[in-house]
N, C-alpha and C positions, 0 to 999 in steps of 0.2 A: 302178255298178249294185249297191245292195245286196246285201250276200247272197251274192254271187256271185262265185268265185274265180277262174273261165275266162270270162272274155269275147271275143266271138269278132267282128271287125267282117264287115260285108256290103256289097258296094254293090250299089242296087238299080240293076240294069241299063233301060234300055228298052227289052228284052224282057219283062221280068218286068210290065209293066204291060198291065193289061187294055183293051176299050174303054171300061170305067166310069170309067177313066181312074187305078184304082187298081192296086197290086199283086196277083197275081191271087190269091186263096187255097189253089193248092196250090202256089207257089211259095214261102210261109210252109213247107211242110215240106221243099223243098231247102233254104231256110235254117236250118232245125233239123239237119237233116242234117249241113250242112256245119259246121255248130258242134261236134255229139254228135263226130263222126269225130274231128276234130280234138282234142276233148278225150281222147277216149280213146288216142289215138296220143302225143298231148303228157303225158297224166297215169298211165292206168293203166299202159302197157308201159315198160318198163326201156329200149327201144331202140326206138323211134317206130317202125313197120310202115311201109315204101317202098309195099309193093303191097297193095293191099286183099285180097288172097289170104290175105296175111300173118294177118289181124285174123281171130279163131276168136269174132266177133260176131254175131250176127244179132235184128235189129229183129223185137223177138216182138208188141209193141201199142204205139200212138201215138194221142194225141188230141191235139186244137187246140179251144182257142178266142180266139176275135178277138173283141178289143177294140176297137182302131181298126184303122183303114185305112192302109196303107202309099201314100204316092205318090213319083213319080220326085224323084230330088232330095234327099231324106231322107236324114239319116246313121242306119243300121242297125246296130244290136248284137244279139246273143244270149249274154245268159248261161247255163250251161250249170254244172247240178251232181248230185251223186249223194246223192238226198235215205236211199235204204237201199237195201244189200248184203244181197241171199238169200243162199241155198247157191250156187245157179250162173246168177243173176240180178243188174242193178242195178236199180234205181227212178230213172228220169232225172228233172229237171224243169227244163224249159226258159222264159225268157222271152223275147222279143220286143221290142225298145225301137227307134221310129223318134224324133229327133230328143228322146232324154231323155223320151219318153213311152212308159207299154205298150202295146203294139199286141198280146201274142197273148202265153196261159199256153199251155204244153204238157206233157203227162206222156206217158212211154215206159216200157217194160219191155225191155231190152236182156240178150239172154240170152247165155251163155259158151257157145259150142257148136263140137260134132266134127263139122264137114262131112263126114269119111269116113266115121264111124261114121252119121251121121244122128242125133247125140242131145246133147241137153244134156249139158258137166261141171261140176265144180266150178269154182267161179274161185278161180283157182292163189294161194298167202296172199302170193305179193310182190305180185301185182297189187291184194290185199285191202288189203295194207297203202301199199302208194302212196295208192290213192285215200284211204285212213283218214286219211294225213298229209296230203295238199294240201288236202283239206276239214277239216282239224281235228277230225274223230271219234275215239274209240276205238271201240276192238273191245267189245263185248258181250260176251263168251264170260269 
């Protein structure tokens, strides 16, 4: 998957299929889902979060769009990368690939945030600097 340094597989279950006989389309953003988590637990933290308590993340915007059609049987990937780092934001952008072809572009805005406080922080510079290195960016600054 060009481009793309976290690739994440999927298998599409038979529930995930609609009566159209296709994958349904909101079941394209549990598998963004389960890709972004992964990435961020595999790439940004120092010690991958057990409980999702753990992750001080929250999905602030997500858009889809589809391409093709997903149907049962297909082997599913999702690449998954951090196209820009705000101050206490990433810019996700996700693809979709059933059988080597697109099936579905996605962008997110995944914010760093204080469940207790209720607010956005910073995102902490080892986390800045992880994702820097596994995506081969430098820093701007």
């Amino acid at each position: 998957m060009d481009g793309f340094r976290h690739v994440w597989p999927m298998a599409v279950r038979f529930r995930d299929v609609d009566a159209m006989g296709h994958v349904n389309n909101a079941v394209y953003f549990t598998y963004l889902e389960t890709a972004r988590v992964e990435y961020m637990r595999r790439v940004a933290f120092e010690a991958p979060f057990r409980q999702l308590s753990e992750a001080p993340l929250i999905l602030a915007r997500i858009s889809c769009e589809f391409k093709q059609p997903i149907t049962y049987g297909q082997s599913v990937e999702v690449g998954t990368r951090v196209r820009e780092m705000r101050t206490s934001s990433f810019l996700i952008e996700q693809h979709i690939y059933a059988d080597g072809q697109l099936a579905a572009v996605s962008e997110g805005v995944v914010v760093h945030y204080d469940y207790r406080a209720g607010s956005s922080t910073p995102i902490p510079d080892q986390v800045r600097a992880r994702v820097q290195a596994f995506e081969g960016q430098s820093d701007p600054a």
